[in-house]
OpenMM code with the backbone's topology and positions (N, CA, C; nanometers):
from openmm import Vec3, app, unit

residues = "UNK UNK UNK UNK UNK UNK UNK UNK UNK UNK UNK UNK UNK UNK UNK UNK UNK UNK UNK UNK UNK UNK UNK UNK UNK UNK UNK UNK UNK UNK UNK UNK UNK UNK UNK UNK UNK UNK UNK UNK UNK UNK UNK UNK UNK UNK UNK UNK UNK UNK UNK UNK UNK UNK UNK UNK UNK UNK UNK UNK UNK UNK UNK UNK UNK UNK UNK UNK UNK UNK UNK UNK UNK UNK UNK UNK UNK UNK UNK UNK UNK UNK UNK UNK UNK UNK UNK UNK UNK UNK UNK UNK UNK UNK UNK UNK UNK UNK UNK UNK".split()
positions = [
    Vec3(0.0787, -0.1205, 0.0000),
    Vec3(0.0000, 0.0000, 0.0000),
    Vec3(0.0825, 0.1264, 0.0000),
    Vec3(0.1960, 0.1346, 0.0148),
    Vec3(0.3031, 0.2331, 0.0329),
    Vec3(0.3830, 0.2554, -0.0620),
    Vec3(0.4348, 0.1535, -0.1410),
    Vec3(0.5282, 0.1743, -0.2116),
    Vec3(0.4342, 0.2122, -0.3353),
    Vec3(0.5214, 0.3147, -0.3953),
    Vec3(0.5094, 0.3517, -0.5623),
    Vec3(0.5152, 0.2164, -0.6425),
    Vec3(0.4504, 0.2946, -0.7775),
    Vec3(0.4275, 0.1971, -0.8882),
    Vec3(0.5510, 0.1272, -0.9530),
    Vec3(0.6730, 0.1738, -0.8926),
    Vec3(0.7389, 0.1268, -0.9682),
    Vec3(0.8292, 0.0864, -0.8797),
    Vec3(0.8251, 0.1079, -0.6932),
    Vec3(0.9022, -0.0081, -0.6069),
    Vec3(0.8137, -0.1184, -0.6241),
    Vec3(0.6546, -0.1205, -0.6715),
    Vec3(0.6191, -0.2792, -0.6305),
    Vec3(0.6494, -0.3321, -0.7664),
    Vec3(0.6799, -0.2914, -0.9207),
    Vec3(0.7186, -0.3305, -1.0186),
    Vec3(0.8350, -0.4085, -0.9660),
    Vec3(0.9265, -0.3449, -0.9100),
    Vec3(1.0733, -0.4107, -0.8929),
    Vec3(1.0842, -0.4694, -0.8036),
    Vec3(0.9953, -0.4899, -0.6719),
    Vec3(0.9950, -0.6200, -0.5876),
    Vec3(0.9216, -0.7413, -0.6427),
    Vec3(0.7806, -0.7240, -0.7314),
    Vec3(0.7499, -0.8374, -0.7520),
    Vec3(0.8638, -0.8842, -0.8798),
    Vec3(0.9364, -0.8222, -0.9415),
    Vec3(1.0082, -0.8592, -1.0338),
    Vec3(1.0966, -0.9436, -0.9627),
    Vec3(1.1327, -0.9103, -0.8574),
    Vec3(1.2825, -0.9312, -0.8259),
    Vec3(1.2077, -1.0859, -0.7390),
    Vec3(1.0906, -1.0803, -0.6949),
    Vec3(1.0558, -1.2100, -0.6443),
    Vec3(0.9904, -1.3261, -0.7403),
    Vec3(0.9955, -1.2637, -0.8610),
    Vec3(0.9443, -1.3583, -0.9900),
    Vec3(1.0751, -1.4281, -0.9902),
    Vec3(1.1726, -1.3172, -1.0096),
    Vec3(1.3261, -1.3765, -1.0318),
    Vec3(1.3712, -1.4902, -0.9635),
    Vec3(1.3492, -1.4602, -0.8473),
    Vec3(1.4187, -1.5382, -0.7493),
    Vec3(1.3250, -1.7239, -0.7577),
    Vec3(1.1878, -1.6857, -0.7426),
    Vec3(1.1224, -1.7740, -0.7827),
    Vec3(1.1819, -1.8980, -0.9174),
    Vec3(1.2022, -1.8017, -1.0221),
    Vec3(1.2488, -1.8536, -1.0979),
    Vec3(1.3583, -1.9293, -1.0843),
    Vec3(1.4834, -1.8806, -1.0076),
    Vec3(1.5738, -1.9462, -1.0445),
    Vec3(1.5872, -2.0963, -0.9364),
    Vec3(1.5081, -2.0552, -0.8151),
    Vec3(1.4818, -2.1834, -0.7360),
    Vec3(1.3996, -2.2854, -0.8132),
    Vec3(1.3176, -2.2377, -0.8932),
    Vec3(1.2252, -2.3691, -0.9752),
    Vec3(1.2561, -2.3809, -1.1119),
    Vec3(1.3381, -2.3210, -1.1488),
    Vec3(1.4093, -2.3176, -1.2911),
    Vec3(1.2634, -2.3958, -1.4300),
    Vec3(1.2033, -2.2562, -1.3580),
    Vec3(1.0787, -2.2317, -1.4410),
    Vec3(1.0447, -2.1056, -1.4207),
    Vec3(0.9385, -2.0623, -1.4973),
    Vec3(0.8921, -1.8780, -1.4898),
    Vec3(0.7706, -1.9316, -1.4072),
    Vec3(0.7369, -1.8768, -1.2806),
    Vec3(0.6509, -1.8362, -1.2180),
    Vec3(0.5221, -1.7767, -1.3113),
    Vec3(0.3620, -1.8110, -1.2606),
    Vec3(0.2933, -1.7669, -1.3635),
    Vec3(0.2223, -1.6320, -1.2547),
    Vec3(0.1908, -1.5066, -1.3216),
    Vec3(0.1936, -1.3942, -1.2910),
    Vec3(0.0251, -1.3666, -1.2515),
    Vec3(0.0013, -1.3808, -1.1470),
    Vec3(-0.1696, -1.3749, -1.0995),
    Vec3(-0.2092, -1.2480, -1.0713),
    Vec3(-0.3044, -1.2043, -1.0995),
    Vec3(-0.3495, -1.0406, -1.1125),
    Vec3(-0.4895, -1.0793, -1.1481),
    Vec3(-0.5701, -0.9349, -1.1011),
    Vec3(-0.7009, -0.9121, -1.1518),
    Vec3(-0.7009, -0.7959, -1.2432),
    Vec3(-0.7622, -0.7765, -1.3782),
    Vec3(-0.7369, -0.7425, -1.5334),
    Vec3(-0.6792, -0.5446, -1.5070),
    Vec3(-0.7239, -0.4878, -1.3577),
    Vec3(-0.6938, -0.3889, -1.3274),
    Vec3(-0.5467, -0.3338, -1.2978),
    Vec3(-0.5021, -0.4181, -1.2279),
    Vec3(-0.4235, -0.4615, -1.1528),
    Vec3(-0.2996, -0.4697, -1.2540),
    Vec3(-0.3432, -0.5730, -1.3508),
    Vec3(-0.2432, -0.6121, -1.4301),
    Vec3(-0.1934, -0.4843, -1.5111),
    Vec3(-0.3488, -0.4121, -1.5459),
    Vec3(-0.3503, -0.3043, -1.6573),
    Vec3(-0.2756, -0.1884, -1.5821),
    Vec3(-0.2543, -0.1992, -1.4580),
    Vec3(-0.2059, -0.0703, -1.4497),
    Vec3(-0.0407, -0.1137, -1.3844),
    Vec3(0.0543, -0.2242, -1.3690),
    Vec3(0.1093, -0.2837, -1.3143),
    Vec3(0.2415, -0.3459, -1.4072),
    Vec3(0.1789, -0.4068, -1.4586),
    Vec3(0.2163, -0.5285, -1.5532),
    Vec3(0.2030, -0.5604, -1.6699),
    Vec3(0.1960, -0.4132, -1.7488),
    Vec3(0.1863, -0.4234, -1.8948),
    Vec3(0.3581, -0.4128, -1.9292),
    Vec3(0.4265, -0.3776, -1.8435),
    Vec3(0.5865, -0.3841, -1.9199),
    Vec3(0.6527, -0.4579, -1.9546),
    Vec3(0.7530, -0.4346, -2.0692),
    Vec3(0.8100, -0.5396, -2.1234),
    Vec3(0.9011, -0.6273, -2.0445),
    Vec3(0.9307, -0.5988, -1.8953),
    Vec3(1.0069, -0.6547, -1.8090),
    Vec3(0.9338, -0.8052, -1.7449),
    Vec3(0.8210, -0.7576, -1.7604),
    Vec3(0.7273, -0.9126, -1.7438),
    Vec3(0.6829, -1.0011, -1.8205),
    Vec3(0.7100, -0.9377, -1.9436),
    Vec3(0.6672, -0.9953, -2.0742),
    Vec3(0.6344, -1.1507, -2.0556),
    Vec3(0.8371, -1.2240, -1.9861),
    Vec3(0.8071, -1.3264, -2.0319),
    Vec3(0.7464, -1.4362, -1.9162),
    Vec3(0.7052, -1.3953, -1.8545),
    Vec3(0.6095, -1.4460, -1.7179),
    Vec3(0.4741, -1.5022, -1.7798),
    Vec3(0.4551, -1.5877, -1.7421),
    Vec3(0.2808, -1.6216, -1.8264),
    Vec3(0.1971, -1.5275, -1.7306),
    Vec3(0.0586, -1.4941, -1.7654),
    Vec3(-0.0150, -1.4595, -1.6796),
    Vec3(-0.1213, -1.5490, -1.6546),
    Vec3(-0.1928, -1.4934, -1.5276),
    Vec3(-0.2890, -1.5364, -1.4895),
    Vec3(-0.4439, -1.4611, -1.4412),
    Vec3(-0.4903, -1.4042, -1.5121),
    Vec3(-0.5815, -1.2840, -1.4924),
    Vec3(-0.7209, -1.3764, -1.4366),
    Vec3(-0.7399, -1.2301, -1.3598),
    Vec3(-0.8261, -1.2778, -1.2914),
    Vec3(-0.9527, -1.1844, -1.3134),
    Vec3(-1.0567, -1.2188, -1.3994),
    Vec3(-1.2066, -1.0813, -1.4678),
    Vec3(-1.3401, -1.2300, -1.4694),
    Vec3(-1.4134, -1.1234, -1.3233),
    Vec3(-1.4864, -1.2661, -1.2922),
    Vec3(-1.6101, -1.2092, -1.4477),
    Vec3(-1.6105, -1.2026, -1.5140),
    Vec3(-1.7158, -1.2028, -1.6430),
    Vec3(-1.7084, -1.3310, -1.7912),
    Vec3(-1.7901, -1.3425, -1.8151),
    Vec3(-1.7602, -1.4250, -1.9460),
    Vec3(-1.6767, -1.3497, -2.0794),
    Vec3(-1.7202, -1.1869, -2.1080),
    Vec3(-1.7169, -1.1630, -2.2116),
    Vec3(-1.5349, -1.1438, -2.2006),
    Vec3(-1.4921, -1.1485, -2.2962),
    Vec3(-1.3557, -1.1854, -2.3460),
    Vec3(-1.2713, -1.0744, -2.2811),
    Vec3(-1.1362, -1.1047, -2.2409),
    Vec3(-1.0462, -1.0598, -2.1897),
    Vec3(-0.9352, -1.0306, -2.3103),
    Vec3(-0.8927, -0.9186, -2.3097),
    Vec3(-0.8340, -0.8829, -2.4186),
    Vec3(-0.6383, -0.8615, -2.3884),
    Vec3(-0.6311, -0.9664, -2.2892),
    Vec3(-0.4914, -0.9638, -2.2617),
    Vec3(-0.4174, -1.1309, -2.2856),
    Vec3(-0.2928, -1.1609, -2.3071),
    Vec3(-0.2482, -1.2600, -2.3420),
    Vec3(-0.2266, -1.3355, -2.2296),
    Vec3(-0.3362, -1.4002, -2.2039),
    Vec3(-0.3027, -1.4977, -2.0468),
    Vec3(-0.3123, -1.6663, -2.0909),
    Vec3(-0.2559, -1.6994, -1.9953),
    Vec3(-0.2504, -1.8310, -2.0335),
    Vec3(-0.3454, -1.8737, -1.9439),
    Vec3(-0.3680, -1.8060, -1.8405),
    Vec3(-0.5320, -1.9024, -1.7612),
    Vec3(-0.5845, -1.7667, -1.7174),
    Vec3(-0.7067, -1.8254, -1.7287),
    Vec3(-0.8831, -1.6937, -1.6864),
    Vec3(-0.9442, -1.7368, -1.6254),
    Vec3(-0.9045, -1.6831, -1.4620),
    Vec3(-1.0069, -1.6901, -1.3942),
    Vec3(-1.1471, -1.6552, -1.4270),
    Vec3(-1.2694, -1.7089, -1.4595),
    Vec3(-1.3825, -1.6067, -1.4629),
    Vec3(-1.4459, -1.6286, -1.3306),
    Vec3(-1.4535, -1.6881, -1.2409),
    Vec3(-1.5386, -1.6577, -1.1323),
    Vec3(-1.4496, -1.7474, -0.9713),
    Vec3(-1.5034, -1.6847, -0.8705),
    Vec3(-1.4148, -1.7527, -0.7646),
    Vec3(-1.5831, -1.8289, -0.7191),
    Vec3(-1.7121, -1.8737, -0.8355),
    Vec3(-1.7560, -1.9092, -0.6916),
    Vec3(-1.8886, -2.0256, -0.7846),
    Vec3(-1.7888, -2.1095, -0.8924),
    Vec3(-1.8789, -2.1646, -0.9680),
    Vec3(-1.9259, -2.3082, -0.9129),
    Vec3(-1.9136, -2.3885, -0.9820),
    Vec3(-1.9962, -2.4763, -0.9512),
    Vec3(-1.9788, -2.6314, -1.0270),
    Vec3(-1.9336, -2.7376, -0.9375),
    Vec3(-1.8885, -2.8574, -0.9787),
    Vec3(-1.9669, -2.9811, -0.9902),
    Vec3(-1.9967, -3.0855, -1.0256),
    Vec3(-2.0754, -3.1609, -1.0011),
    Vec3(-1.9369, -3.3025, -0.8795),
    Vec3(-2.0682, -3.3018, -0.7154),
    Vec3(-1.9206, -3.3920, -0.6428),
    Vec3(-1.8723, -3.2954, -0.5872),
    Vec3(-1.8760, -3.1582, -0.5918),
    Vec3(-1.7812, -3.0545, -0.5059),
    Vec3(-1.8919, -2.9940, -0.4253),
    Vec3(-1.9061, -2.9837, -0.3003),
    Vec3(-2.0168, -2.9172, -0.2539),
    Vec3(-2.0348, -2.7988, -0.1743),
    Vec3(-1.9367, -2.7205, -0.2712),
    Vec3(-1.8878, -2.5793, -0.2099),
    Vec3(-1.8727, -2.4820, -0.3524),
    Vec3(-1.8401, -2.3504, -0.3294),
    Vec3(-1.8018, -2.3436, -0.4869),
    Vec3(-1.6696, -2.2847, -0.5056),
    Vec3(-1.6547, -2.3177, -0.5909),
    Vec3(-1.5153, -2.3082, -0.6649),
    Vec3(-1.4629, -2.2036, -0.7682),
    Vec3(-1.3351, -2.2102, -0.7779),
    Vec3(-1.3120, -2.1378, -0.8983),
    Vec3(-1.2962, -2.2153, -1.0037),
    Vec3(-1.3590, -2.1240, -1.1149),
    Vec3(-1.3384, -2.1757, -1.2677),
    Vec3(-1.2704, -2.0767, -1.3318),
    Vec3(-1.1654, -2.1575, -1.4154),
    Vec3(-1.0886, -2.1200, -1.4894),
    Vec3(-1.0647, -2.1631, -1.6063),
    Vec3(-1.0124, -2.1069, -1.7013),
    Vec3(-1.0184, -2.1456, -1.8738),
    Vec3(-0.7930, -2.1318, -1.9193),
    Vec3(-0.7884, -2.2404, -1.9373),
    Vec3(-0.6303, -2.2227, -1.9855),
    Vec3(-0.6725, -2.1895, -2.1341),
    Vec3(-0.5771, -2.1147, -2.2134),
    Vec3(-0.5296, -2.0799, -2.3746),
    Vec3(-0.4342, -2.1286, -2.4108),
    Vec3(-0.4843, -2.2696, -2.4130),
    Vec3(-0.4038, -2.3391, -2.4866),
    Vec3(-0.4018, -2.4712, -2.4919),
    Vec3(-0.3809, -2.5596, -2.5436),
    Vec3(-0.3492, -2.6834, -2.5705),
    Vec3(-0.2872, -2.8169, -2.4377),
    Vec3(-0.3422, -2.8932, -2.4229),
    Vec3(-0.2939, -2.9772, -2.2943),
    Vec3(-0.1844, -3.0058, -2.3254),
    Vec3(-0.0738, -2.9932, -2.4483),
    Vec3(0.0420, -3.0283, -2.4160),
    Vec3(0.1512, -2.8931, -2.3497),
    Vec3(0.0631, -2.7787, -2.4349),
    Vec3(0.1102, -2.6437, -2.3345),
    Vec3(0.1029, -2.6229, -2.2550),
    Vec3(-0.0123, -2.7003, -2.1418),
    Vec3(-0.0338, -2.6597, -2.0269),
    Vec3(0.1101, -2.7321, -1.9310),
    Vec3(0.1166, -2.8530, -1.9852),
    Vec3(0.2014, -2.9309, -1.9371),
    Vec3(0.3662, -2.8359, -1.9309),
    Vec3(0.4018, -2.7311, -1.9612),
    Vec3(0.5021, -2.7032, -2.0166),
    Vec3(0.4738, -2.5763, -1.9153),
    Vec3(0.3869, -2.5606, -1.8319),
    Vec3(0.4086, -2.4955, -1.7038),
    Vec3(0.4129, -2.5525, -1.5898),
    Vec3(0.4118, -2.6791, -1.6006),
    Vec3(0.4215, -2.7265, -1.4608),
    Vec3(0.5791, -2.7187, -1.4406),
    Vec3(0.5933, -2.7090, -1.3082),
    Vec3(0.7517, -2.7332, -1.2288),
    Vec3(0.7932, -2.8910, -1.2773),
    Vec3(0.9117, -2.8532, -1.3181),
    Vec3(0.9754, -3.0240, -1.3869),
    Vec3(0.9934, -3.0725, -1.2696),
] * unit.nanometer
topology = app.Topology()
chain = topology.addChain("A")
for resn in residues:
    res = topology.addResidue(resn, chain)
    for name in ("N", "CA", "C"):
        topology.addAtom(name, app.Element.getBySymbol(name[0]), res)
């Protein structure tokens, strides 16, 4: 809540980093579409996947690899509700974010 826009740019950077090099994978970048838009449009994050979070159906106009649309949907067997989410992309891409 204190720091400027551009100390929390360079701490979460610097904790993507670090992330990274302990899991020698890119960390995927979780935000809600505001958040991101005012945050995380720079090219310093570029190569981070994202993970946006816009609880609506109608289309999200940012390059994420998973969309949250709601924290409070609904499973068949789950008897609580849940989040639903939509990956962009292919199950062998998805595979290619998990931690090796």
């Amino acid at each position: 809540g204190k720091l400027s826009a551009t100390e929390l740019q360079d701490a979460v950077l610097e904790w993507l980093q670090a992330v990274e090099k302990e899991y020698e994978c890119a960390p995927i970048l979780y935000c809600n579409l505001k958040y991101y838009s005012q945050y995380f449009t720079s090219s310093k994050f570029r190569k981070y996947p994202i993970w946006i979070a816009s609880y609506s159906r109608n289309p999200v106009y940012v390059n994420y690899v998973l969309w949250q649309q709601t924290d409070s949907g609904t499973v068949g067997g789950i008897n609580q509700k849940v989040d639903i989410n939509v990956f962009n992309g292919k199950k062998k891409e998805f595979k290619t974010l998990l931690i090796p």
